[in-house]
Each structure stands twice: as structure tokens, then as C-alpha cells.
C-alpha positions in Angstrom: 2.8 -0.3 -96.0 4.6 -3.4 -97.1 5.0 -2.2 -100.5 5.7 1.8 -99.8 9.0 0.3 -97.6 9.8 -1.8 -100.4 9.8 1.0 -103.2 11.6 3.0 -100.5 14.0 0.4 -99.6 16.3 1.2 -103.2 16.3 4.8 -103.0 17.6 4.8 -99.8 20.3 2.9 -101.0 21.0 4.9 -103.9 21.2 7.8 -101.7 23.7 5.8 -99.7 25.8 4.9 -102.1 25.7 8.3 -103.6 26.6 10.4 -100.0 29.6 7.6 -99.7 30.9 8.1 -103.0 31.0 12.2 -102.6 32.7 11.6 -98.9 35.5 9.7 -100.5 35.9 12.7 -103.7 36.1 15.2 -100.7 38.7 12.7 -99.3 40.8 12.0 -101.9 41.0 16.2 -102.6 41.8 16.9 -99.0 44.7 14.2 -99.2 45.7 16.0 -103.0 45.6 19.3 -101.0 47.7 17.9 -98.2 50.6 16.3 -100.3 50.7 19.7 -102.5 51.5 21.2 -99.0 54.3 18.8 -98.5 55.7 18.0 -101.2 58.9 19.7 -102.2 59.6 22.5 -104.5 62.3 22.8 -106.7 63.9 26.0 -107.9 66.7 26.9 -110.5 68.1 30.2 -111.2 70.1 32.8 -113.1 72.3 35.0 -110.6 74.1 38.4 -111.7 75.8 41.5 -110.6 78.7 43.4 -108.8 81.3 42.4 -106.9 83.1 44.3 -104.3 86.3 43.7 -102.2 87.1 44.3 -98.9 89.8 44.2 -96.6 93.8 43.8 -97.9 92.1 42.2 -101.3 91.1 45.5 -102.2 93.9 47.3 -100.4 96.4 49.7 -102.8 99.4 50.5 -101.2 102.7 49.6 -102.8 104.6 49.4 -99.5 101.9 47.0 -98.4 102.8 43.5 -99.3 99.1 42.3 -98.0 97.5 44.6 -100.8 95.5 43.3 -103.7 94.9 46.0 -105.7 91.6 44.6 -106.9 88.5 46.5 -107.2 84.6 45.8 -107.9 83.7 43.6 -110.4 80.9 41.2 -111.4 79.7 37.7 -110.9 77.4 34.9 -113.0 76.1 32.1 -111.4 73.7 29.3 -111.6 71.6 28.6 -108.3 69.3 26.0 -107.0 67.2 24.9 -104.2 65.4 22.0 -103.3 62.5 22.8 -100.4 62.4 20.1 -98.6 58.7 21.6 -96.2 57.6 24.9 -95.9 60.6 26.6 -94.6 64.0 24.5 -95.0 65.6 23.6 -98.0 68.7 22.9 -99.5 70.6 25.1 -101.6 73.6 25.3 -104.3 75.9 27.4 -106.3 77.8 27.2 -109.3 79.5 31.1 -110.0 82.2 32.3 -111.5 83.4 36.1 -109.9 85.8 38.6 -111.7 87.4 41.9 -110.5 88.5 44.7 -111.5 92.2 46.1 -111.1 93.0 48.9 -109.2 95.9 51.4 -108.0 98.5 50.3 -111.1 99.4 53.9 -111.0 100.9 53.2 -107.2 102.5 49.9 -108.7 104.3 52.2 -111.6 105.4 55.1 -109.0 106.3 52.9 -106.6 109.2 51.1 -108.7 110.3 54.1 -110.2 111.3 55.4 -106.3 112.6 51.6 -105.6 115.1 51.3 -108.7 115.8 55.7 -109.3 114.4 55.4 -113.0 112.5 58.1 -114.8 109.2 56.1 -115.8 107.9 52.5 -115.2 105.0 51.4 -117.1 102.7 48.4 -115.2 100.3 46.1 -117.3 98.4 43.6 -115.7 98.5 40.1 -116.6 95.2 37.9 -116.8 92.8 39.3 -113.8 91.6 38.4 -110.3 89.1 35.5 -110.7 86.9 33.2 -108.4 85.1 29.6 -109.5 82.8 28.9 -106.7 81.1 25.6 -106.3 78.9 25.9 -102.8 76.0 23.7 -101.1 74.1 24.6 -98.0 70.9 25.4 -96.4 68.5 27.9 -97.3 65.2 29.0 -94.7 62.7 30.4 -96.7 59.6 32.8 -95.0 56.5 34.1 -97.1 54.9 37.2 -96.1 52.1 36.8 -98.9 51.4 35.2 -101.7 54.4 36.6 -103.6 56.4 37.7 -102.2 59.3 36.0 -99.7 62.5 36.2 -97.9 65.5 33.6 -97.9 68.5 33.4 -95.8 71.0 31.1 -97.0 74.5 29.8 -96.2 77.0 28.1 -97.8 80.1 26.1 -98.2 82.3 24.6 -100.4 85.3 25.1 -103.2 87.0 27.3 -104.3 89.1 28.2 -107.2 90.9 31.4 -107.0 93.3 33.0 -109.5 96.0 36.2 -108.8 96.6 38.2 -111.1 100.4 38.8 -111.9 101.8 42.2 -113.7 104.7 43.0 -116.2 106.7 45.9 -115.0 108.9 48.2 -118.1 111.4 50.3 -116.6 112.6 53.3 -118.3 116.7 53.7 -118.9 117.4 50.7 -116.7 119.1 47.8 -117.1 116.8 45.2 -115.5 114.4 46.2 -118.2 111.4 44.2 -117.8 110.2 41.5 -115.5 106.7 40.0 -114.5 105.1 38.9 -111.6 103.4 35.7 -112.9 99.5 34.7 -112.3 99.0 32.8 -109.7 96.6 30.3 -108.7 95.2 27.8 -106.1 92.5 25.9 -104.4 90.7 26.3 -101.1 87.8 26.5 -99.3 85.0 29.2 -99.2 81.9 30.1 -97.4 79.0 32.8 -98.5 75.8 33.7 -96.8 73.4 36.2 -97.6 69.5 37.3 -97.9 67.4 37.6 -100.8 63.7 39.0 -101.4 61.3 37.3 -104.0 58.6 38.2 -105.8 57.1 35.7 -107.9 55.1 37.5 -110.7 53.7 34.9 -112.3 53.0 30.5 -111.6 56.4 29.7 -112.6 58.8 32.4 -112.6 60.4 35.0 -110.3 62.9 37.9 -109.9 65.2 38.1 -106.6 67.6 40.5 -105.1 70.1 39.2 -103.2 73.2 40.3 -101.1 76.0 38.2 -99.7 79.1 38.2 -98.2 82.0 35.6 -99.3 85.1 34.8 -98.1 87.8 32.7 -99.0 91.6 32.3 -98.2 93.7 31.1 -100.7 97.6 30.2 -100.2 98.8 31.4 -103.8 102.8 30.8 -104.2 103.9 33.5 -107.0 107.0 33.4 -109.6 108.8 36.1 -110.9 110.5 36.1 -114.1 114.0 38.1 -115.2 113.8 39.6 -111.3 118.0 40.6 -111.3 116.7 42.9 -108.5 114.8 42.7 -105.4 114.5 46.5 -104.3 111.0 47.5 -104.2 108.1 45.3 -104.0 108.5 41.5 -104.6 105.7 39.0 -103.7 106.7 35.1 -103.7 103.6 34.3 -101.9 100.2 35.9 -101.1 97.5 34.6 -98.4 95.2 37.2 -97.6 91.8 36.3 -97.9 89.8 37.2 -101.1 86.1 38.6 -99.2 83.6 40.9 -100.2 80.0 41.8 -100.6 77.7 40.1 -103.2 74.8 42.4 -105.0 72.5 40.1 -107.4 69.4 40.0 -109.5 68.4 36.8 -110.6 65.6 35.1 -112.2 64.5 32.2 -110.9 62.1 29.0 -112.1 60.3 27.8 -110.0 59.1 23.5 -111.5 55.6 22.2 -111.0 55.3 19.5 -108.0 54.6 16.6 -110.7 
């Protein structure tokens, strides 16, 4: 009996050993599994698409000194977003916005009743442009594997540019004269949604829609103005807002 416990005695241990060594594998994987779960993802992106006005910045009436005669346009941006746990993160964008110009046939027939002339011929001078650089939070919720929805909001600056005209009227003796570009520095906030859908480990496609607002304080110069009939802007405050439509590609980086 002596001898049978002593023959038994190392295969016990071996067993031992061996049942020890697999709990700590199926350890060391559930702790893997767990920091996978927690640790944070990082996303970068390509953002694209149209931009369109509202309120007095999109506004076309001559008589109106608040309108901006600017219509839709289009924006490119570069986003990112740092999840910091399942749900909350921390998000930025860089963007640049351009619109469109609109109602310059108002602008023309509006001069030519202000200064009695026979024809006035309007040309517009650089455009209406936004560089946005924004930070803020993002809350993220996945409804299956690929597919999620993120709500975002967002501060931070602005540059803003106004675009200025030159004005050519027709048998008059003011000629021509400009209303300069314009351009200043403020603050801005957007917020939005977007759906995901992540087609493959790494990459992504999104649709996103946003509003923005900003309020610039632009101060305006005219040049060879010998006559202030009609209209004659020296400043302009209203605020530049709109509505955001996107597709963007995102990236989405591997946890190591």
C-alpha cells in the first residue's frame, strides 16, 4: 500500500500543478478580455457635404440691412474622438465651410431704384467662409454589432469671413465702388447626431447632421462710396447658423 501511495503521490502533483497552471491561463484571458472592454478607442475621420443657411444669413432682401445673401454650400473637415468607456468620449473638429451667394440680382435692382440709373452690374468679391476649430463631448450607443448612434456637442473658434461686392453703375457718375470683405473672430457652437455602420475591423461610414451657430461682429469698409442712397453696410452682426448634412469615413485604431 506503501508503495501504490508513493507512485501515486507525483501524479497527483503533476495534476496539481497542471489544473493551477490552466486556472491562471483562464485568468490572465478574462483580465485581457476585461481591459479590451475598458480600454479606450480612438477614432479619426474624413467629414463632407452641404451646407445650408438659415435665418438673416441666408436672408435676400435689399431693404434689409440684416440680410446675407448667402446660400447652401459645402463643408470638409477632419474629426476625432477619443472614447474614454463604453459610452462617453471626447470629441473634435477641424472644418472649413463655404457658401454659396445668393439674390445678386436684388443687390443690382436695388441700386439701380436707390441712385435712378438704367443698369447696375453686382460681382461678388471672395465668398462667405467659416474655419471652425471645436472640442466637446460625444455619447455613443450601439444597437448591434455595427452599427451605432452618437450625439455630440461642441464648442470652440471661429473664423468667419463676409463676403464684400463691387457695384458698376450704368451712366452715373459715382461709377463704381465696393463693399470690401470682411472678416473676424468669435466663438461657435455645433451639435448634431450621426449613425455608423462599421463594415469592416477598422473602418466605417457615418451620416451626420448638425446645427451651428456663430455670431460674428464683422466691421465693413467701402471704397469710392461719394453716395450713401441705397444700401450701405459699415458693420454686420447677425449670426452665421445653419444645418450641417455629412458623410464621413471614419478609422477606427487598434487598442494596442
Amino acid at each position: 500500500m506503501k508503495r501504490f501511495f508513493n507512485k501515486l503521490a507525483p501524479i497527483a502533483a503533476i495534476m496539481l500543478l497542471g489544473s493551477g497552471h490552466a486556472m491562471a491561463q483562464k485568468d490572465t484571458i478574462l483580465v485581457h478580455d476585461l481591459l479590451l472592454r475598458v480600454k479606450p478607442s480612438v477614432y479619426i475621420g474624413i467629414t463632407g457635404g452641404a451646407s445650408m443657411p438659415l435665418g438673416n444669413f441666408a436672408k435676400t432682401e435689399y431693404s434689409d440691412s440684416k440680410s446675407g445673401f448667402a446660400a447652401t454650400g459645402f463643408n470638409l473637415g477632419i474629426t476625432g474622438t477619443y472614447m474614454v468607456n463604453k459610452h462617453w468620449g471626447i470629441t473634435g473638429l477641424a472644418s472649413y465651410t463655404r457658401y454659396s451667394s445668393a439674390g445678386l440680382e436684388n443687390i443690382a435692382g436695388g441700386f439701380v431704384e436707390s441712385f435712378a440709373v438704367g443698369d447696375a452690374t453686382v460681382k461678388v468679391k471672395d465668398d462667405n467662409h467659416t474655419f471652425s476649430y471645436l472640442a466637446g463631448a460625444d455619447y455613443s450607443v450601439s444597437f448591434c454589432h455595427h452599427i451605432s448612434l452618437d450625439l455630440r456637442a461642441m464648442t470652440g473658434l471661429v473664423h468667419a469671413r463676409l463676403a464684400g461686392y463691387e457695384v458698376r453703375l450704368e451712366d452715373n457718375t459715382d461709377g463704381t465702388f465696393q463693399q470690401k470683405t470682411a472678416n473676424a473672430n468669435t466663438i461657435g457652437f455645433q451639435a448634431g447626431a450621426a449613425v455608423q455602420y462599421d463594415f469592416c475591423k477598422h473602418f466605417g461610414v457615418a451620416l451626420n447632421l448638425d446645427y451651428y451657430y456663430s455670431k460674428p461682429d464683422f466691421t465693413i469698409e467701402n471704397v469710392n462710396r461719394t453716395n450713401n442712397a441705397g444700401r450701405l453696410l459699415t458693420s454686420y452682426s447677425e449670426p452665421i447658423a445653419g444645418i450641417n448634412a455629412n458623410l464621413s469615413l471614419v478609422y477606427k485604431f487598434d487598442r494596442y
